[in-house]
C-alpha positions as CSV (number, residue, x, y, z in Angstrom):
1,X,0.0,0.0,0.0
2,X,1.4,3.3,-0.8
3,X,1.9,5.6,2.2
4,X,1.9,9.6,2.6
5,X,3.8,9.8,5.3
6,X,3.2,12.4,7.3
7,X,6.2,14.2,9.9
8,X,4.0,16.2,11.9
9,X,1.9,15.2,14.8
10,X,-1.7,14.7,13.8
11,X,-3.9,17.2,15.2
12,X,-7.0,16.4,16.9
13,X,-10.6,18.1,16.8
14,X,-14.0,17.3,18.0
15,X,-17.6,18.2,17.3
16,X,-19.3,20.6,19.6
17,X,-22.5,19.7,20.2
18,X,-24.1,23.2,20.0
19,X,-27.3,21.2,18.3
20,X,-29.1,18.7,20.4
21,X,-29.6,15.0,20.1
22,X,-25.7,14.2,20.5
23,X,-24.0,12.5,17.2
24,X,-25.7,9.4,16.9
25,X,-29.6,9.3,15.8
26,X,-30.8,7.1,18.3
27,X,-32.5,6.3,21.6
28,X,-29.3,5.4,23.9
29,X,-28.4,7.3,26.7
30,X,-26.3,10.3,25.6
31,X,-24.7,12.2,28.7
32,X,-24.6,14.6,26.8
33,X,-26.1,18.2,26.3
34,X,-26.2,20.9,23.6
35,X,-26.9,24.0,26.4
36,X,-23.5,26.5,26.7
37,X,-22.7,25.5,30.7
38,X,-21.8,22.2,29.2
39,X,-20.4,22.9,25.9
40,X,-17.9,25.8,28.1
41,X,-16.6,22.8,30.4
42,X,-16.1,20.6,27.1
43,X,-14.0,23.1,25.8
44,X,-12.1,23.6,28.9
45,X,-11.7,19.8,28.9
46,X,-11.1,19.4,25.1
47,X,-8.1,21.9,25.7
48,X,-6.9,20.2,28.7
49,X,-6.8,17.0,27.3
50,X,-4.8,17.9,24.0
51,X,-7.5,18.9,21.7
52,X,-6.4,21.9,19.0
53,X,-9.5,22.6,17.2
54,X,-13.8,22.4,17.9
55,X,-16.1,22.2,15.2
56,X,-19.5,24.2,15.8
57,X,-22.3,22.8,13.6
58,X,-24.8,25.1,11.7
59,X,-28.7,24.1,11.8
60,X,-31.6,26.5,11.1
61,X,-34.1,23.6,11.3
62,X,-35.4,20.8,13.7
63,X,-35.1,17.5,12.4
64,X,-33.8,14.0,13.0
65,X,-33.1,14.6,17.4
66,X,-31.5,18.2,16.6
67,X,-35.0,20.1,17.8
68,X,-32.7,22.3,19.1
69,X,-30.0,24.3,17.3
70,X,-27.2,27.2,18.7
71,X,-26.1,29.4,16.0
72,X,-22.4,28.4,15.2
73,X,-20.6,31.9,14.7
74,X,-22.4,33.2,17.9
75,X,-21.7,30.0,20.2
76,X,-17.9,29.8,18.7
77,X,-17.0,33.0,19.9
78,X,-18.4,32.3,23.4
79,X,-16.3,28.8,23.7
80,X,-13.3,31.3,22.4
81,X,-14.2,33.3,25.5
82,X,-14.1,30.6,27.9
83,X,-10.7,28.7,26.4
84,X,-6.9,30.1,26.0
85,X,-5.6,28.1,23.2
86,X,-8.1,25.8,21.5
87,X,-9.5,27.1,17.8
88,X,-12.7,27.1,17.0
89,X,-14.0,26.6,13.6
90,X,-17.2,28.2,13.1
91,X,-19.6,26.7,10.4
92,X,-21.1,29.0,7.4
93,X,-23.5,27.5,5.0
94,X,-23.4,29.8,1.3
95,X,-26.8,31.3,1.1
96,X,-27.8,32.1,4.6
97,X,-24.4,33.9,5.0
98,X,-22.9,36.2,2.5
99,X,-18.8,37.0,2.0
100,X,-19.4,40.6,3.2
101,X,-21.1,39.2,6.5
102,X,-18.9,36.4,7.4
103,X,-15.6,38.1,6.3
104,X,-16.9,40.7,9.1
105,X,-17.7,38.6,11.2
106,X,-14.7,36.5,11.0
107,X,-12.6,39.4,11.5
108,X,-13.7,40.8,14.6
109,X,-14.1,37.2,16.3
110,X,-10.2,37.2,15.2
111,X,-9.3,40.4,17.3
112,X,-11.2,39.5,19.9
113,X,-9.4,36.1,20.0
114,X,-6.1,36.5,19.3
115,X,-6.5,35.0,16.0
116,X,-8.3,31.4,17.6
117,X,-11.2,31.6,14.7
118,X,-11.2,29.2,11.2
119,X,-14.3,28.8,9.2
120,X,-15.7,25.4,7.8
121,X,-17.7,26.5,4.7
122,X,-20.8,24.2,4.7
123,X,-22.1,23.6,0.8
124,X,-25.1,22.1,2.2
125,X,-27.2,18.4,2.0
126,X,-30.7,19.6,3.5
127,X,-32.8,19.7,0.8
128,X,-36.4,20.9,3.4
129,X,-33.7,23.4,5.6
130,X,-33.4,25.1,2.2
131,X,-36.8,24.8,1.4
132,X,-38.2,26.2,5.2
133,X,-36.0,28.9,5.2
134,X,-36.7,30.7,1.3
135,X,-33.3,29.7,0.1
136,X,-33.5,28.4,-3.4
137,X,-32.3,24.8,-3.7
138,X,-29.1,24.4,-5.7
139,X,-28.1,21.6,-7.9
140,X,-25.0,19.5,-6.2
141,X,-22.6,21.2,-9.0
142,X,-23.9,24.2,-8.5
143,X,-23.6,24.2,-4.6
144,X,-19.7,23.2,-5.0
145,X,-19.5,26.7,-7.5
146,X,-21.0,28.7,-5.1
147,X,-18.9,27.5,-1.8
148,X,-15.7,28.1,-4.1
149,X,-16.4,32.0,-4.9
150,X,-17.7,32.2,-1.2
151,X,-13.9,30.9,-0.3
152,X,-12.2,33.4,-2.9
153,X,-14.3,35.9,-1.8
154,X,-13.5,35.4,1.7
155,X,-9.9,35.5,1.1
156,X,-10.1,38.6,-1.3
157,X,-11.6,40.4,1.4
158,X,-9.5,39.7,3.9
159,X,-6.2,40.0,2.0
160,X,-6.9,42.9,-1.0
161,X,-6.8,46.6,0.1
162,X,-9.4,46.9,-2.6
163,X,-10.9,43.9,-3.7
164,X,-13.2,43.1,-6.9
165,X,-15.0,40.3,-7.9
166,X,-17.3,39.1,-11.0
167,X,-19.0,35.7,-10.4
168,X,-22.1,34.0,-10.6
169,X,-23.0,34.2,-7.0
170,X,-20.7,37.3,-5.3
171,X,-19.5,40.5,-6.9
172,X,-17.7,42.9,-5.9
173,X,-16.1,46.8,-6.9
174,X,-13.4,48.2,-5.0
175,X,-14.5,46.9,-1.4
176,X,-12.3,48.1,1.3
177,X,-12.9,45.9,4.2
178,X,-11.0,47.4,7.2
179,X,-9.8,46.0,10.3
180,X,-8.8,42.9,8.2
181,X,-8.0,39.8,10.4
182,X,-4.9,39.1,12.7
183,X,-2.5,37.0,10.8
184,X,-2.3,34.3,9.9
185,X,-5.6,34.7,8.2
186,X,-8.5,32.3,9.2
187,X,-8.1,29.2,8.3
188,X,-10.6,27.7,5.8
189,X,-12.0,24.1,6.0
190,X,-14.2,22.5,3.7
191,X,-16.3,19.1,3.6
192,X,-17.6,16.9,1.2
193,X,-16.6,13.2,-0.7
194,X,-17.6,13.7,-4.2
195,X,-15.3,14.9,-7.0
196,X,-16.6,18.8,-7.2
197,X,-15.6,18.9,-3.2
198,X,-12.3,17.3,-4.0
199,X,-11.4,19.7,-6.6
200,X,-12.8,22.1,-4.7
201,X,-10.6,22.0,-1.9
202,X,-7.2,21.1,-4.2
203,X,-7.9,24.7,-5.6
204,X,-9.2,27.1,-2.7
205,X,-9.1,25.5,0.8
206,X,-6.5,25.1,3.7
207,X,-8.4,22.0,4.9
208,X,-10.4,19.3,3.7
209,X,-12.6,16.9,5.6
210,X,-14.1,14.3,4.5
211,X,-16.7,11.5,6.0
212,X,-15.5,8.6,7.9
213,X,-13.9,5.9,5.8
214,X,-12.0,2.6,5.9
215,X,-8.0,2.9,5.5
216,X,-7.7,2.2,1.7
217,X,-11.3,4.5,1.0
218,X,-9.4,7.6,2.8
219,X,-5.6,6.6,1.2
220,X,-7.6,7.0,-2.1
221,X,-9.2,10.2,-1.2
222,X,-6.1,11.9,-0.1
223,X,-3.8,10.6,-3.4
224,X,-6.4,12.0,-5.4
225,X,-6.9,15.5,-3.7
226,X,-2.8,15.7,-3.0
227,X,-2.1,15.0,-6.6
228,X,-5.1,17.5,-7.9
229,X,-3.6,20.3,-5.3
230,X,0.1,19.4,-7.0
231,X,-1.4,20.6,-10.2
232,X,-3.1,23.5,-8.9
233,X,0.4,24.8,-7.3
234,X,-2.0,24.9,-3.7
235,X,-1.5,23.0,-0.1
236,X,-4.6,21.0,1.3
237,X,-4.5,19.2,4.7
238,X,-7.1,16.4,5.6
239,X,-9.4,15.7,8.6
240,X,-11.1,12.6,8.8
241,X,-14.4,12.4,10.8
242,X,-14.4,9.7,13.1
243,X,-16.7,7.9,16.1
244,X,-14.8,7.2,19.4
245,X,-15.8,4.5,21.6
246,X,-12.6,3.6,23.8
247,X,-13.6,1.2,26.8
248,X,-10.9,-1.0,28.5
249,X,-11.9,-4.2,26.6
250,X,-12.7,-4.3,23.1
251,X,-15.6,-6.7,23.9
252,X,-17.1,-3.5,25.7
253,X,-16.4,-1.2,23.3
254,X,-18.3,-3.7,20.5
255,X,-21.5,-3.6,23.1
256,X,-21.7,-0.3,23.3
257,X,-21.9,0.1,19.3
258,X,-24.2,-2.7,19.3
259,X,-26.6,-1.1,21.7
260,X,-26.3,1.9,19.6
261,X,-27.6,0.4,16.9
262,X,-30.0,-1.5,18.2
263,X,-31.7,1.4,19.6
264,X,-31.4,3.5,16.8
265,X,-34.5,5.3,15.4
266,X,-35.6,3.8,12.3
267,X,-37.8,6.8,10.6
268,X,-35.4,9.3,11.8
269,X,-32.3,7.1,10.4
270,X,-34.6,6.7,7.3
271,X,-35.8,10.3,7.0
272,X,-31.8,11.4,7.5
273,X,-30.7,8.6,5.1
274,X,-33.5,9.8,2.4
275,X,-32.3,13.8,2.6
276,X,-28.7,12.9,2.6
277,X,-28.8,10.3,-0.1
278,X,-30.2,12.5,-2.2
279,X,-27.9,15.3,-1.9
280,X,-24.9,12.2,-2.4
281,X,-26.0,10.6,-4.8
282,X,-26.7,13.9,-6.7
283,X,-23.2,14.3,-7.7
284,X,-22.4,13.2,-11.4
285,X,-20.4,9.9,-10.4
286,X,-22.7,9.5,-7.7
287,X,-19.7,9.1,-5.0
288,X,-20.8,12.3,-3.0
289,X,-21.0,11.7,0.7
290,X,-23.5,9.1,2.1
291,X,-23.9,7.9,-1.3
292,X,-22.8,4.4,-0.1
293,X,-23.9,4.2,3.4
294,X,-26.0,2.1,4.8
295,X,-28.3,2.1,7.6
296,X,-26.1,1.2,10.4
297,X,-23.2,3.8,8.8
298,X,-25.7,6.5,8.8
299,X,-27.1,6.2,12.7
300,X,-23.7,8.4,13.0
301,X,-24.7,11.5,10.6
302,X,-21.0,11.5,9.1
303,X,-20.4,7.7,8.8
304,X,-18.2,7.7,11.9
305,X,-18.2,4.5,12.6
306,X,-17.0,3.5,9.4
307,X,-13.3,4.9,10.9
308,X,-13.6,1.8,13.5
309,X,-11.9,4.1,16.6
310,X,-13.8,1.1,18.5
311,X,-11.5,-0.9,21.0
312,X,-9.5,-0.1,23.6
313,X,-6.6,2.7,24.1
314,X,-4.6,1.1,22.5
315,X,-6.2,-0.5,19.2
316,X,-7.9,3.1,18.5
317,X,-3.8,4.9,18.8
318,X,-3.0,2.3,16.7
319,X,-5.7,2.8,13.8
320,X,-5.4,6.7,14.6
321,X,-1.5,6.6,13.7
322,X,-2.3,4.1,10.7
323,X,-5.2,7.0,9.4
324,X,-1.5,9.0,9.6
325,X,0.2,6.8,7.3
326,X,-2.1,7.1,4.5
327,X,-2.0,10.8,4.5
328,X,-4.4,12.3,7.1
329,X,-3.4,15.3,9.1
330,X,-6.2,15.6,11.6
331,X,-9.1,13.7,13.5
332,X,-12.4,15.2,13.3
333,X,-14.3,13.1,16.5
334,X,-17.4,12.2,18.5
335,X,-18.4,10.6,21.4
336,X,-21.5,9.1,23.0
337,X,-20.9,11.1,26.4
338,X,-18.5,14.1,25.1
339,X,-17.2,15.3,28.4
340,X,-16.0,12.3,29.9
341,X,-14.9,10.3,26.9
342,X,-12.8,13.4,25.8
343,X,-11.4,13.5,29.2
344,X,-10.7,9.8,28.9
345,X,-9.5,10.0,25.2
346,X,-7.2,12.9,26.3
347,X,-5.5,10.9,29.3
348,X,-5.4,7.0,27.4
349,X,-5.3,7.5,23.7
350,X,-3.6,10.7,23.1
351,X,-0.2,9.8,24.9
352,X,-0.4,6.2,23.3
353,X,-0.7,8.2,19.5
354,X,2.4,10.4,20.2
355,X,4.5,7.3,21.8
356,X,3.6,6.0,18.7
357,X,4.6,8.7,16.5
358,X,8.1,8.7,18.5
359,X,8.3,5.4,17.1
360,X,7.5,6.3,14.0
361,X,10.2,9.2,14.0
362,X,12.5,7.7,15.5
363,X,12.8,4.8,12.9
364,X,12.5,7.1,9.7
């Protein structure tokens, strides 16, 4: 198998749950809570326990357990308030936001921060969120073109004393956006596992996530992004999302995944799988993401489990480092009871990964 191998320590982020129902659509018990006491001690813990970045999710609608939804930009600067070090990358779905907005917005959150702010710019798989709120509907192609002169924009904005634009979406004469951003400038992330979000992010993006994936599905990903960034003369990193259940024995770990599926909710699964396989499957080779998940994949919305961070301390380092052999840069994570499975991921996985990376180093 060819390897990208990678020399610097993988970074580590996790999903703040700013939208209720926890990361898993089903009817275990999830200790945990999408209310701002809890999500400030997560962050506090996160930071603690070795975590560099948080992921805030945007929602406008209820659906599928998230009845309940935090604004991302909002809640991001409030965990910024209540941390020293951790980033926090504040989701922005094209449509609802404009560049002129969230390039604002994004630059104050950076003074106020000391720079601790990145975007993830969302192209969007919610076919009735669209609908409920008046936003027209975009074709899958036509989402990708839009998040792509959203990014440019963005970075015209923030980098151009005077910047001017002529798309399809944005345009701009001569705007003169003033206090720019602390540098660095933001960093920008982008999702998605279909061949316009590749492309996407091997022209415009710092960062590229993509769903969860076994080792050779994600090694294929990354050869194919890396060699289209080559050609575009540009730099993309990768995140991976993964699901973290790390118990002492791997026996427990497997019955904890088992009782999440067996209690999963089969119309809400089925309603998710239904919106999310259409907006996959939409893509022209039909490889976007979800487009080949099934039912147990998609009781974790970003096929989390597929990763298989399911075993013990030990097992999951192991599987994190060999995610770091095939190219990846970061780990994108969730748990069934954030604050004390981050807390525990922080003191017996963490060191395990970085003795492991010593290894690694140490025999290059």
């Amino acid at each position: 198998m060819t390897t990208l191998v990678k020399k610097a320590p993988l970074k580590f982020a996790y999903w703040v749950p700013n939208v209720s129902g926890g990361l898993v659509i089903s009817d275990i018990e999830q200790r945990t809570s999408w209310d701002f006491d809890y999500n400030r001690k997560l962050a506090q813990l996160a930071e603690h326990a070795g975590f560099e970045y948080a992921l805030t999710q945007i929602r406008f609608t209820a659906g599928y357990g998230a009845d309940n939804q935090h604004e991302s930009v909002s809640f991001s600067q409030g965990l910024l308030g209540a941390t020293q070090k951790l980033k926090v990358i504040a989701a922005l779905l094209p449509g609802p936001w404009n560049p002129t907005l969230a390039a604002k917005q994004i630059a104050t959150i950076s003074h106020l921060t000391a720079g601790r702010i990145a975007v993830n710019i969302v192209s969007g798989w919610f076919r009735g969120e669209f609908k409920a709120i008046g936003e027209p509907w975009l074709d899958h192609e036509e989402r990708y073109l839009r998040s792509e002169e959203f990014i440019r924009c963005l970075r015209g904005i923030w980098q151009e004393d005077a910047f001017s634009f002529n798309g399809d979406f944005y345009r701009y004469r001569d705007y003169v956006m003033k206090p720019k951003p602390l540098q660095p400038l933001p960093e920008i992330f982008q999702g998605g596992s279909s061949r316009a979000a590749r492309d996407m992010a091997a022209r415009v993006s710092d960062w590229y996530f993509t769903n969860g994936n076994d080792l050779e599905g994600i090694r294929q990903q990354v050869l194919d992004i890396q060699q289209k960034a080559v050609d575009n003369d540009h730099k993309v990193r990768i995140g991976v999302n993964g699901f973290v259940i790390a118990r002492e024995t791997e026996e427990q770990a497997q019955q904890v995944l088992h009782e999440i599926i067996a209690k999963a909710n089969p119309q809400a699964v089925g309603g998710f799988a239904s919106e999310v396989k259409n907006a996959g499957s939409a893509s022209p080779e039909g490889e976007g993401n979800w487009a080949k998940s099934g039912f147990e994949d998609l009781v974790q919305y970003n096929d989390g489990f597929k990763t298989n961070l399911i075993g013990t301390p030990q097992q999951i380092a192991e599987r994190i480092v060999a995610l770091k052999q095939v190219g990846v840069d970061l780990l994108l994570l969730g748990f069934l009871h954030f604050q004390e499975e981050v807390e525990y991921f922080g003191r017996e996985v963490l060191p395990r990964v970085r003795e492991l990376e010593r290894q690694e180093q140490a025999h290059d």
